[in-house]
GUZA-95314 format. One record per residue: z, x, y of N, C-alpha, C in turn. Coordinates in steps of 0.2 Angstrom, whole numbers, plus 5000, padded with zeros to 4 digits. Layout:
// residues N
ZXYZXYZXY
...
// end
This chain:
// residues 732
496551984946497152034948497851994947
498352044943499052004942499352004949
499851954950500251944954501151954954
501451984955502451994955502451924955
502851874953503251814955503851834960
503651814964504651804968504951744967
505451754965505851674964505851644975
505851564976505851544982506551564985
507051544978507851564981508051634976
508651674978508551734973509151744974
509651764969509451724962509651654964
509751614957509851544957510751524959
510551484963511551454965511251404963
511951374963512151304962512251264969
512451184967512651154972513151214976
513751234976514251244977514251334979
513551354978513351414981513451464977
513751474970513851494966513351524962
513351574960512651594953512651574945
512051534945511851494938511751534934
511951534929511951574923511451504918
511051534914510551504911510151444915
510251474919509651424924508751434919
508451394921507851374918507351364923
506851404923506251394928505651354922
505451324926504851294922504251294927
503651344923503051324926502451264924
502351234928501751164926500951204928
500651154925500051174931500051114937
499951124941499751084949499651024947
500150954950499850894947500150864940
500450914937500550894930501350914927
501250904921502150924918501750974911
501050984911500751024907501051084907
501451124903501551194903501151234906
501051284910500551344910500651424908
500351454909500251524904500951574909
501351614909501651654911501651704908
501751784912501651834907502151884910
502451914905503051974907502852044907
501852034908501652124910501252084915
501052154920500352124925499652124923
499552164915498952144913498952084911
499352054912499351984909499051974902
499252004897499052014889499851994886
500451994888500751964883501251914887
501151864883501351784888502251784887
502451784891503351764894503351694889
504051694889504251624889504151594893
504051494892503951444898504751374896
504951384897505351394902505751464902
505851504908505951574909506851564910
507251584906508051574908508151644911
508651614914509251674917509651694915
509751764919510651784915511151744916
511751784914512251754917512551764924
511951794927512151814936511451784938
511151744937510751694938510051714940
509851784937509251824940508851794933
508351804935507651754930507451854928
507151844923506651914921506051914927
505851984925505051984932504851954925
504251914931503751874928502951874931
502351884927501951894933501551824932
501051804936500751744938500251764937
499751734934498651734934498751694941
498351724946497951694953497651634954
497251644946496751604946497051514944
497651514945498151464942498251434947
498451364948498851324955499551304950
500251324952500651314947500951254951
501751224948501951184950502651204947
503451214951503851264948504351224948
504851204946505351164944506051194940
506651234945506951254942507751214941
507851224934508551164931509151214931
509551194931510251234929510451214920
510851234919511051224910511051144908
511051094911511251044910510751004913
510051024911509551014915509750994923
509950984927509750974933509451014938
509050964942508651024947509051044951
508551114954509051164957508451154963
508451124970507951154975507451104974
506951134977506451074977506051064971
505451034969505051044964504251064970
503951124968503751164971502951154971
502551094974501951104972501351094976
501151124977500651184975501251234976
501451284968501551374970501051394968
501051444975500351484974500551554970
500151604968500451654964500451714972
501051754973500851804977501251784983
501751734984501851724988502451704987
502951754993503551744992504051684995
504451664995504551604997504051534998
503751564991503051514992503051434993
502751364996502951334992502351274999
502351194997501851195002502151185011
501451185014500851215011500551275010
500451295003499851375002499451375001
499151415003498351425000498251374995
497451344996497351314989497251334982
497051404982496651444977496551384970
496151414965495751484967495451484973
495451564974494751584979494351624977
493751604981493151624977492751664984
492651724982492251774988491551744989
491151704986490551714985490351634988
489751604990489751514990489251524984
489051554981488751574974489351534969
489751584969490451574965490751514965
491051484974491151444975490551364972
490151354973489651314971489551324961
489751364958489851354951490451344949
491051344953491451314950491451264948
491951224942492251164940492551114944
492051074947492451024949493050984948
493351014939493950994939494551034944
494451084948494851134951495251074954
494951024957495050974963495151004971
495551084971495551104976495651164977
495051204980495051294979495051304985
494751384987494951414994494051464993
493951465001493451515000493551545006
493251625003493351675008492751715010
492551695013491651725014491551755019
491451825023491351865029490751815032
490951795039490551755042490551675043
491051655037491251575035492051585038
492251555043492951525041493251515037
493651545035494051555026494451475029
494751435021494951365021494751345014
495251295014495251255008494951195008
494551185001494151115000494251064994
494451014996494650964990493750944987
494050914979493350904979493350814980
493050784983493050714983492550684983
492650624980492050584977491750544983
491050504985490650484988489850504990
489550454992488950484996488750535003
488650605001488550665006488050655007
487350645003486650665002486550685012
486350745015486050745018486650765022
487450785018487750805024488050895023
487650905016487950965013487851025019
488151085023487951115026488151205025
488551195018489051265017489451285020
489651265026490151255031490851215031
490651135032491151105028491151075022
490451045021490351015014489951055010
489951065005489851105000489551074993
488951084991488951044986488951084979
489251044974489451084969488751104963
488551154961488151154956487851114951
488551084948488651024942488550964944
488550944950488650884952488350854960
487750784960487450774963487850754969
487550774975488050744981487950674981
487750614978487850564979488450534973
488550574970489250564970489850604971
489750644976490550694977490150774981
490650794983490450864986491150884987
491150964990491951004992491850985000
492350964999492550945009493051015011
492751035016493451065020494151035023
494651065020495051035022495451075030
495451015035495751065042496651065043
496551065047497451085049497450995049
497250965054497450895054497550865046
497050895040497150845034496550815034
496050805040495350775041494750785034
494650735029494250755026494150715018
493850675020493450605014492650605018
492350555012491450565015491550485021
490850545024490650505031490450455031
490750395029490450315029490450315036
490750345042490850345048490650415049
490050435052489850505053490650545056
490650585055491150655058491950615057
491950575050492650555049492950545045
493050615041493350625035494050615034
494050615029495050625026495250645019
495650665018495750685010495950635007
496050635000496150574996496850584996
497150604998498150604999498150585005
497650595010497950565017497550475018
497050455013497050395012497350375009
497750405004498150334999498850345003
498850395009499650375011499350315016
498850345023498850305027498350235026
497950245021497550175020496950155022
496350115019495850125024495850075030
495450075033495350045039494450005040
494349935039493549935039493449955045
493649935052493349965059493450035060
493950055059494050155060493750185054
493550175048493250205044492750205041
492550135044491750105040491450065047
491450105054491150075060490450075059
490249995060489649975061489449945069
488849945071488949885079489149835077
489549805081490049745083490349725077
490449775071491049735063491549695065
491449645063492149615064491949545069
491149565071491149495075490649415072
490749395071490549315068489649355071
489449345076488749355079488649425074
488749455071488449545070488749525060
488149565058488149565048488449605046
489249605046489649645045489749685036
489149655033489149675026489049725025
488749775028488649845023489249885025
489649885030490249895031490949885029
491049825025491449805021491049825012
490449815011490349835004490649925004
490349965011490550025008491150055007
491649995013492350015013492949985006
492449935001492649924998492649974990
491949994992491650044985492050084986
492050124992492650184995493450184991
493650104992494250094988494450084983
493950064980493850074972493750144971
493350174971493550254971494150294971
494550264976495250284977495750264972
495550204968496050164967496250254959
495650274957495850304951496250344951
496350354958497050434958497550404962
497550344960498250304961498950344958
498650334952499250374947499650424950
498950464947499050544950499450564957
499450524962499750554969500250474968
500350434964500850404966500850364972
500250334971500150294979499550224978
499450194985499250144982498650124986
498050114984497550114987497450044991
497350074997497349995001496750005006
496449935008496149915013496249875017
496149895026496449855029496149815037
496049765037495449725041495849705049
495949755051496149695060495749645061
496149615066495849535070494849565071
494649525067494049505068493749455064
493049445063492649405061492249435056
492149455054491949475048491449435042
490849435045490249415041489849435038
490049415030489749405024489149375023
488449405021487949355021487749405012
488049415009487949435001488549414998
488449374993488949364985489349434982
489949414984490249464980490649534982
490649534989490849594992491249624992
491549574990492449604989492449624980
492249624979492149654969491749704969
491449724975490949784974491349854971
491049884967491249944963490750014962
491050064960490550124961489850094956
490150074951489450054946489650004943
489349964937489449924937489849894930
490149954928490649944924491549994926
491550004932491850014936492549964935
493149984931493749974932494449984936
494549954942495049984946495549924946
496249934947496549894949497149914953
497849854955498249874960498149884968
497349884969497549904976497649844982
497549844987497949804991497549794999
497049734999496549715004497249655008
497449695015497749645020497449645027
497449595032497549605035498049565040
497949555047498449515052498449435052
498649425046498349345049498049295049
497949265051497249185052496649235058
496749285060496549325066496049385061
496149395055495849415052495349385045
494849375046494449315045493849335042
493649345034493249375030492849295028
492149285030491649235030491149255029
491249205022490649235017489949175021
489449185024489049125029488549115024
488749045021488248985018487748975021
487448965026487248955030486348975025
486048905024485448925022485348945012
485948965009486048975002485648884998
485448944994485148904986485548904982
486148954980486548964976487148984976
487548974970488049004972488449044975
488849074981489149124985489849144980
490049194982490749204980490949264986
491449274988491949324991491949374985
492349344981492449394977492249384968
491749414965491449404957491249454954
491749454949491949534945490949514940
490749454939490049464936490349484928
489649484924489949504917490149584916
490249634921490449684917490949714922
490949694929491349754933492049694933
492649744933493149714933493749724936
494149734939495049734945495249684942
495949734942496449684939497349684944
497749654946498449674948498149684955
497549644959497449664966497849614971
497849644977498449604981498149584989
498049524988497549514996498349465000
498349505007498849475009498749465018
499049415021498949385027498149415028
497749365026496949375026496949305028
496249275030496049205031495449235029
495049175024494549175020494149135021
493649125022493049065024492549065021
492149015020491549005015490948955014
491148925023490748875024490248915030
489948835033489348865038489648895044
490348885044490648925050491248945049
491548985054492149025049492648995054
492948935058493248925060493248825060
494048805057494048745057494048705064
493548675065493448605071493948585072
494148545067494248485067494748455061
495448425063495748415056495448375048
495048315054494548275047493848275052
493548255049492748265046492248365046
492848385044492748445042492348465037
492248415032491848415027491148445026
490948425034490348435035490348505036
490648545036490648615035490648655030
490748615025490848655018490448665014
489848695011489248705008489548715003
488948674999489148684989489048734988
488848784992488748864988489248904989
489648874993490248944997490848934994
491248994991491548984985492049054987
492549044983493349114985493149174980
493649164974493549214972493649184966
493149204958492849194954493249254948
493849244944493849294941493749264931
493249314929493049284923493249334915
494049374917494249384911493849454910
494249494904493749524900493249524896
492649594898492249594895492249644889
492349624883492349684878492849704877
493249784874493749794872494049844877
494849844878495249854880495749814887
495949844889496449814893496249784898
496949744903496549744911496349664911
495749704910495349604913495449594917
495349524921495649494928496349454930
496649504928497449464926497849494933
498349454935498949474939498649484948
498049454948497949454957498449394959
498549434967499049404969498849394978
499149304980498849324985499549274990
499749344996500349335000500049285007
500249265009500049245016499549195019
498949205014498249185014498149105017
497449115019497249055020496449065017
496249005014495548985011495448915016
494748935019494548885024493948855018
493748785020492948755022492548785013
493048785007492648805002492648764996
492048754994491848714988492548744982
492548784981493248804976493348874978
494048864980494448924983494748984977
494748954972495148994966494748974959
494249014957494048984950494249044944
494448994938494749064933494149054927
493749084924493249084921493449144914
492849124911492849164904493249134900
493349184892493449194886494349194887
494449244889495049294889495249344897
496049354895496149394899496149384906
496349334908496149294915496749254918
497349294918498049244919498549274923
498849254923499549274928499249274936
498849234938498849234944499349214950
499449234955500249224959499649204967
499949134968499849134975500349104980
500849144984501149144987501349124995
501449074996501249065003500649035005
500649035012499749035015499648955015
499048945016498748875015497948885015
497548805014496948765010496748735019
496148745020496248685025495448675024
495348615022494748585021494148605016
494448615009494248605005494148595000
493748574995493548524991493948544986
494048614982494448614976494948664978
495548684975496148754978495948804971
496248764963496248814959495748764952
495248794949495048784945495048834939
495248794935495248824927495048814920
494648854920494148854915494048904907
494748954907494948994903495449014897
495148994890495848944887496648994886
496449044891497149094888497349114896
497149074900497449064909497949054910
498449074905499149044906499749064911
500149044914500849074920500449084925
500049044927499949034936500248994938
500449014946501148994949500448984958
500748944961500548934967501448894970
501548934976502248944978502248934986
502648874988502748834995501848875001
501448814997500848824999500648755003
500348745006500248695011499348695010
499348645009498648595008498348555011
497848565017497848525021497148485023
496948425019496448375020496248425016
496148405008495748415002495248365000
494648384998494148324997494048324989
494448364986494548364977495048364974
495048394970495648394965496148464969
496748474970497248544970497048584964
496948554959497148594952496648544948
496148594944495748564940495548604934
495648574928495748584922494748584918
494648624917493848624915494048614908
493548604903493448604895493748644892
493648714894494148774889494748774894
494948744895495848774899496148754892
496148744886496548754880497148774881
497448824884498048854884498148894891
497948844897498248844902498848824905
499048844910499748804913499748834920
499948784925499848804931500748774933
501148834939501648804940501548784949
501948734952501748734959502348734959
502748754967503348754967503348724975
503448694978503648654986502948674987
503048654996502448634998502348584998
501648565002501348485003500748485004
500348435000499648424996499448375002
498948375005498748325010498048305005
497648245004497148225000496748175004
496348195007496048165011495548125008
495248055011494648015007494247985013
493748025012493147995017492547985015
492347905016491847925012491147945011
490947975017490348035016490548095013
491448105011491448165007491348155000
491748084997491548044993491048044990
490548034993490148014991489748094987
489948154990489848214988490048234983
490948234982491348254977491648204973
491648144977491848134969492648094973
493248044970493848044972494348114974
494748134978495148174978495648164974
495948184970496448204964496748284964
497548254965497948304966497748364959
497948314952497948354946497448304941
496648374943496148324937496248364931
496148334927495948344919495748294915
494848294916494348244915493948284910
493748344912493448364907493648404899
494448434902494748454899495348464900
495848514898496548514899497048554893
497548564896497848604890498048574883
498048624880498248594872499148604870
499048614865499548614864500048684862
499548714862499748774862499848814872
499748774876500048794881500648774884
500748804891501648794893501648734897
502048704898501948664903501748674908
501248624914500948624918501548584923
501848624928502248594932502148604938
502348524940502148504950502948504953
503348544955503848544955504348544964
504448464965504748504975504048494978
503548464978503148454982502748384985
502648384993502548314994501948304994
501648254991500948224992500648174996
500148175002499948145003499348115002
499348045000498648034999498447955002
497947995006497547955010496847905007
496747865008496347815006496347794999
496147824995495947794987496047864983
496247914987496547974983497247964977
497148014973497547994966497948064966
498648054963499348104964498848134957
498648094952498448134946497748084941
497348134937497048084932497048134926
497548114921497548164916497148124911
496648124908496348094903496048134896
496248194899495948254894496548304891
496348334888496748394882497148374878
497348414873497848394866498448404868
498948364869499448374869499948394876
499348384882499448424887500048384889
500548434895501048394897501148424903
501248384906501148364915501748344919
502048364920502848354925502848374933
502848294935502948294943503748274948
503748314950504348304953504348314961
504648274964504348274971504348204978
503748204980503548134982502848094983
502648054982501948024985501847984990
501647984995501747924998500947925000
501047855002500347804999500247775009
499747825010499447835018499147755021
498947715014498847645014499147595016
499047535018499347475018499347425013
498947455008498747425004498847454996
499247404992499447434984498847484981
498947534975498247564975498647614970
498147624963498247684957498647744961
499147764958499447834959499047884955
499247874948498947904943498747884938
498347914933497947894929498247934921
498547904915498747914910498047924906
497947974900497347944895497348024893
497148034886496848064881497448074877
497148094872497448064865498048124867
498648104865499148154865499548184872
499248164877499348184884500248154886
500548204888501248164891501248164901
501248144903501448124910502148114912
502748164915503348154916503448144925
503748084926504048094934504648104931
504748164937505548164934505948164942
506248144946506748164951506048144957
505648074957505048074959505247984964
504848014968505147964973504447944977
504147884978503447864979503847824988
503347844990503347804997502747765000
502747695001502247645003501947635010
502047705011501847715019502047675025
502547615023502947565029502547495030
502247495024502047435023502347375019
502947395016503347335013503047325006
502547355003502247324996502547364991
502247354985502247394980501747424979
501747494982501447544984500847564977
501047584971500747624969500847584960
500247604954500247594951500047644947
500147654940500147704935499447664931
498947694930498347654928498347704920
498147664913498047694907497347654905
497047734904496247744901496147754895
496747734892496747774882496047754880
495847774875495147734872495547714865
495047694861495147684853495647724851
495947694847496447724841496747814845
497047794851497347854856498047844858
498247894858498947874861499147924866
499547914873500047934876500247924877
501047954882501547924883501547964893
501947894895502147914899503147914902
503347994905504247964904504147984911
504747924914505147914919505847944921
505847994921506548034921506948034927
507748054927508348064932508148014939
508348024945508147984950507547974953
507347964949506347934950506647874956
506447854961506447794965505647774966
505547724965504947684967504947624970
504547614975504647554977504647494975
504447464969504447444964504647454959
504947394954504847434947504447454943
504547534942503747584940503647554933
503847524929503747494923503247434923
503447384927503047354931502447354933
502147434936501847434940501247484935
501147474928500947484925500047454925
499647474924499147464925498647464918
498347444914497947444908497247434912
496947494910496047474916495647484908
495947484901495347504897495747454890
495047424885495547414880495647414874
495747474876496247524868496747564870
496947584865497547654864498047614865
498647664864499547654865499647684870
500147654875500447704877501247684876
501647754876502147744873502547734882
503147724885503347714891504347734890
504547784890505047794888505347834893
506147854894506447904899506647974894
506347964890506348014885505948034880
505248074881504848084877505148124872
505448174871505648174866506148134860
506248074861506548024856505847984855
505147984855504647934855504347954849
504247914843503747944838503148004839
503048014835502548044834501948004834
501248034834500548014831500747954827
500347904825500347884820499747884816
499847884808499547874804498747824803
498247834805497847784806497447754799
497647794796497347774789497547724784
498247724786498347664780498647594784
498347534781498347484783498647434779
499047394780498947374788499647414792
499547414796500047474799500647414805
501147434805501547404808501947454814
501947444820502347494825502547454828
503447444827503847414833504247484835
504047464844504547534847504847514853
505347494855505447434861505247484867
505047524870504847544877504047544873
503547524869503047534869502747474873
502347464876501647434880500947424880
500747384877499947384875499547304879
499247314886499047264889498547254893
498247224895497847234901497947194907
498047234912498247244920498947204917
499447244915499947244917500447244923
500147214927500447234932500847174936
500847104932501047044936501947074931
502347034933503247024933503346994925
502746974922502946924914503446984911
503846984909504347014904504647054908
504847044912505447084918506147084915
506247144913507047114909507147114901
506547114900506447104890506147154889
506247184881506347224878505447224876
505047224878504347214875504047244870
504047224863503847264860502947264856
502647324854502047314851501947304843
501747274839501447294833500847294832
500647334828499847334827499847294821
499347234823499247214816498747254811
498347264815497947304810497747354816
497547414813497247494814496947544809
496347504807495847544803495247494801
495147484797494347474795494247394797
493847364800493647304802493847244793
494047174796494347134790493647114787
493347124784492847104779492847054774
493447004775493446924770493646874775
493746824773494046774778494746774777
495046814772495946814772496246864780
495746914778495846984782496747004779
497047004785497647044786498247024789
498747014788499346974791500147034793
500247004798501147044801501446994801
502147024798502546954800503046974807
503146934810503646944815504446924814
504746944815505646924816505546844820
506246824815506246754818506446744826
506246704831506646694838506046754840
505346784840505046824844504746774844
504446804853503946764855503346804859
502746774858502146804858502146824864
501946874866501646884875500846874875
500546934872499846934870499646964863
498946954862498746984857497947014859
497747064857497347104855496847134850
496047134851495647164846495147184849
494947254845494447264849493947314842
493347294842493047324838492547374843
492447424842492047484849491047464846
490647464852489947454849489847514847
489147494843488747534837489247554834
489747524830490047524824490147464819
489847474814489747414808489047424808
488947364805488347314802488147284807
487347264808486647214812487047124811
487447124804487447054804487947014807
487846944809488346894812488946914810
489346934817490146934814490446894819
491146874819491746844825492246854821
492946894824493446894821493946844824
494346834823495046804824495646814824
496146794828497146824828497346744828
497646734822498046654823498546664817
498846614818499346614815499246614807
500046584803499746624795499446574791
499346514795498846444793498346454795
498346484801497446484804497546434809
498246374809498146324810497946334820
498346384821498346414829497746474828
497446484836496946524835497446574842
497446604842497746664847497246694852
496546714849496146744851495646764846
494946754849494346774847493646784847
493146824846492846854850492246784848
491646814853491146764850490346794846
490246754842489746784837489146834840
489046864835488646924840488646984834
488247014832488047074828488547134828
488947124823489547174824489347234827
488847274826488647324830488547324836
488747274841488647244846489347264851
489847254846490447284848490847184848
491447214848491847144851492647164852
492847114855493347134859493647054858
494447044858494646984860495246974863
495546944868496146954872496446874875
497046854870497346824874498146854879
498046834885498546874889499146814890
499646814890500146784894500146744890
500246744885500446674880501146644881
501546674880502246664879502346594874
502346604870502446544865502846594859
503446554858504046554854503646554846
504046594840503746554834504346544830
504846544833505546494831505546544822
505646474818505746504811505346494806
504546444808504146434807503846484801
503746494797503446554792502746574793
502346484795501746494797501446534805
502046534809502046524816502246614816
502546624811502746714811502546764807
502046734805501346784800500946764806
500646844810499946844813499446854809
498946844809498246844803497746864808
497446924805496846954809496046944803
495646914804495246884801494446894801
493946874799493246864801492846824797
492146794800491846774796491146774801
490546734798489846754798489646734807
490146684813490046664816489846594814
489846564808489546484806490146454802
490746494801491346494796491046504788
490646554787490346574780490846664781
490546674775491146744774490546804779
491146864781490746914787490146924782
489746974785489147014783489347064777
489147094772489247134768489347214772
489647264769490047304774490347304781
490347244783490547254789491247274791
491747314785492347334784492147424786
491547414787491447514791491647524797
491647454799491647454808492447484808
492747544813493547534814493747464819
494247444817494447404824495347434826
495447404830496247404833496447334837
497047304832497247234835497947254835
498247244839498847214842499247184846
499947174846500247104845500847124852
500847094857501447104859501847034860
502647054860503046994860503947034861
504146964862504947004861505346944860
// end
């Protein structure tokens, strides 16, 4: 049956009350900017124009409306602007129409109604003997609630996933995860869920009761909502009052309708340290997580805010230290591992306000190939556990962790796995408390603020920044050990202080290419008068880093000084400007010469000799082991004088037969250092330390000579020029 249109206002005025001449009506359908059908007869056989103009006395043509349509009316004036409201739901047939109207369509029959399209989203039925009313159609499990009353189920589709809810004057109406406690999905995404109002179970929320199935449903629930986000322009949220909240399954918080299921945006808060989601370790073989998207379900841009999170054997901290014994190696945060396959999204852009992570083996792990970055944690605090943020993912790049407080960590804050290739993490304030006991010790390993032992960023990532934050470390804890990635660069700005009484490694330089910057870094000896802290280097063979000391660094010491050499090989370069410092060098061609006055090549550097001098490195040689009795010679500038000198050949490299090499002068007449006979495959090394001996302008005394022979003064072994070696010279 056709329907008259009545315009809502008649005819159209302006602001100013006046009649619009070419005013513009626009019909949509419901929901949308989609044009729909208009027709200028009531058989509705010959369609009007869409948009329908007015005269110049601002009356629109008759126009008739199909019933069977939910329109949406939007009327402009000449210069496009609206005139009144935008009008949606307009129902056909109603004057002044505008909401709330009828739903329509309406269907006389529950035959009719029950075959329609569940894309209507929302119709009307009129049935002698049913209270006439309108039904949205909404997604969830009914099974067993359908009664043609108010739930309805649709012909096309199985009640375990959706049915027509009736909608009441209140607005009451989504599925009964809470018997008799529906709502429509416009009055969830205004008001939000609730786990206790909406997903009651006995005793939810209390530590003693297994609050799991009630957070998995209230979760799947949200995930279902998150997809008409869009569409209503709203935001799907879940929300946990003060309680306790126990978790005894992996993963509750990533639950999804199935299991390739994509939502994002929405937003898990609740009150505080008083709202307390505890995943209970308690007896686990394996793994836990709070939250783990797994290889195929996926959320992306979600927002967990003033929550407290726990994932040990109990969901509350004791005790400031000996905490540790609360923390199971299976109980873990949240796990996000990137995209699976093609298209958008992934696990990118979660963010977390307020929060606290209690009592967990790793609070933050970033996993997979791809697509796993921009993580934002703002605020909140760590208390008593062994890892904060792990990453593993070589395209994790721009996570930020912002005036966050960490308190008695038994691991690394930040830890760099094998593929973090093109990671970077920024920290902005805040204080890192690193505790060292050692039955934790003995569990995980040293605490370290920033590890990267297994791997690290390369070079194609952004800088990794520690910036504005105090560090404290207690016992034998370390500010950093960077030993790994290509080219990674690590910049600390801030303070450490050294909880001991006793001098002790701050940090640890090493892998090939790695830079370490203190910039504006200020080290505190805890009030014990010493030289607090030392910078230890683990280069290996033929490796170099650099370490720069920038703007007002204050150390209690000279940080120059307080250099440490715990291994022996590599360069490291030591400069307040790494970018004025060479480059790699060249290992191939021999014999190689490097003077660079801030460079440094020694072992346990750390006594006062060269306090005040320019110390410089040459390498006398850096490539193939010397295989005659001449070998290879550097000369030195006249007036230099020796500090030490260095060789080191690495074992199982070379030849079985008797080798010994040698550093002495260009006669031979002086011996510097050298190693003792022994199977060059055996490995050798040779170190004289602390020489200081002048070579004036001697010719002999300024030619060093790196040499070998058989151990009996016969010439070395045949090939024993395969073996690599590195010797070097320092002096000034």
């Amino acid at each position: 049956m056709a329907q008259l249109f009545y315009l809502p206002f008649n005819p159209v005025f302006n602001s100013r009350g006046l009649p619009t001449g070419a005013a513009q009506a626009y019909f949509f359908y419901t929901g949308t900017t989609d044009l729909a059908p208009i027709y200028s007869d009531g058989g509705l056989t010959t369609r009007a124009a869409n948009p329908a103009t007015a005269d110049a006395l601002g009356q629109l043509p008759k126009l008739y409306l199909d019933e069977s349509i939910i329109y949406r009316l939007r009327v402009v004036d000449a210069r496009g602007q609206q005139l009144g409201d935008d009008y949606d739901p307009y129902v056909p047939g109603k004057e002044n129409a505008g909401p709330p109207g009828p739903a329509g369509p309406t269907f006389p029959s529950i035959a009719a109604f029950k075959a329609a399209p569940i894309g209507n989203k929302r119709q009307a039925l009129q049935v002698a003997g049913i209270p006439a009313g309108d039904f949205d159609w909404t997604l969830g499990d009914f099974t067993g609630q359908a009664d043609d009353l108010n739930i309805i189920k649709a012909d096309s589709t199985a009640l375990t996933i959706g049915a027509w809810v009736r909608q009441t004057t209140d607005s009451i109406v989504y599925p009964g995860h809470a018997p008799g406690y529906i709502r429509s999905v416009q009055a969830l995404l205004a008001d939000g869920l609730d786990v206790k109002k909406d997903f009651y179970a006995a005793n939810v929320g209390s530590p003693t009761a297994d609050s799991t199935a009630s957070v998995t449903a209230a979760v799947k629930a949200m995930a279902d909502l998150a997809q008409y986000q869009a569409q209503y322009e709203a935001r799907a949220s879940l929300h946990f009052p003060i309680g306790v909240y126990r978790l005894t399954q992996s993963a509750v918080l990533s639950t999804a309708t199935n299991a390739t299921d994509t939502f994002g945006g929405a937003l898990f808060s609740g009150e505080g340290e008083g709202s307390v989601l505890w995943l209970d370790c308690n007896g686990a073989t394996q793994e836990m997580w709070l939250y783990d998207n797994g290889p195929n379900r996926r959320s992306y841009g979600n927002t967990y805010q003033n929550l407290a999170f726990a994932a040990g054997t109990d969901w509350k901290i004791n005790a400031v230290t000996g905490s540790y014994n609360q923390i199971s190696d299976y109980g873990n945060g949240f796990r996000f591992t990137g995209r699976t396959g093609s298209g958008a999204g992934g696990e990118s852009a979660h963010k977390f306000f307020g929060c606290t992570f209690r009592t967990m083996r790793t609070a933050l792990d970033i996993e997979g190939a791809d697509n796993a970055d921009v993580l934002r944690v703002i605020g909140g605090d760590s208390q008593s556990c062994v890892r904060l943020l792990y990453i593993n993912n070589p395209a994790s790049y721009q996570n930020a962790i912002d005036q966050f407080y960490a308190q008695y960590h038994y691991g690394p804050i930040v830890e760099f796995g094998p593929n973090a290739s093109q990671a970077s993490v920024n920290m902005r304030g805040g204080q890192m408390v690193l505790a060292s006991e050692t039955a934790a010790i003995a569990r995980w390993g040293v605490p370290v603020g920033v590890l990267a032992v297994q791997g690290g960023p390369g070079t194609q990532s952004y800088l990794c920044d520690f910036d504005a934050i105090r560090w404290e470390l207690y016992g034998n804890a370390k500010l950093f050990d960077c030993r790994a990635g290509s080219a990674g660069l690590y910049r600390f700005s801030g303070s450490a202080r050294n909880t001991n009484s006793a001098a002790k490694v701050m940090g640890i330089v090493g892998g090939d290419g790695v830079t370490v910057k203190l910039v504006d870094f200020a080290s505190d000896d805890g009030g014990g008068g010493i030289s607090s802290f030392q910078i230890a280097s683990t280069l290996g063979f033929k490796t170099e880093a650099k370490l720069s000391i920038e703007g007002e660094s204050v150390f209690s010491s000279d940080a120059l000084d307080a250099i440490a050499f715990t291994s022996t090989g590599g360069h490291l370069h030591i400069g307040t400007d790494v970018s004025d410092l060479p480059g790699a060098t060249n290992f191939n061609v021999e014999p190689q010469i490097k003077l660079q006055a801030v460079d440094r090549f020694a072992a346990g550097y750390s006594s006062s000799r060269g306090r005040g001098r320019q110390v410089k490195v040459a390498h006398i040689h850096m490539g193939g082991a010397p295989d005659t009795q001449s070998g290879v010679v550097t000369q030195l500038p006249a007036g230099a004088t020796i500090v030490a000198v260095k060789a080191k050949i690495p074992a199982a490299m070379g030849v079985a037969g008797q080798y010994r090499m040698f550093i002495t002068n260009g006669d031979k007449s002086t011996v510097y250092a050298s190693s003792a006979s022994a199977p060059q495959s055996a490995g050798h090394t040779a170190i004289a330390d602390n020489i200081l001996l002048g070579v004036g302008t001697n010719a002999n005394n300024r030619l060093i000579r790196l040499y070998a022979d058989d151990g009996a003064g016969g010439p070395p072994p045949a090939g024993s020029g395969s073996a690599p070696i590195e010797a070097l010279l320092e002096w000034y």
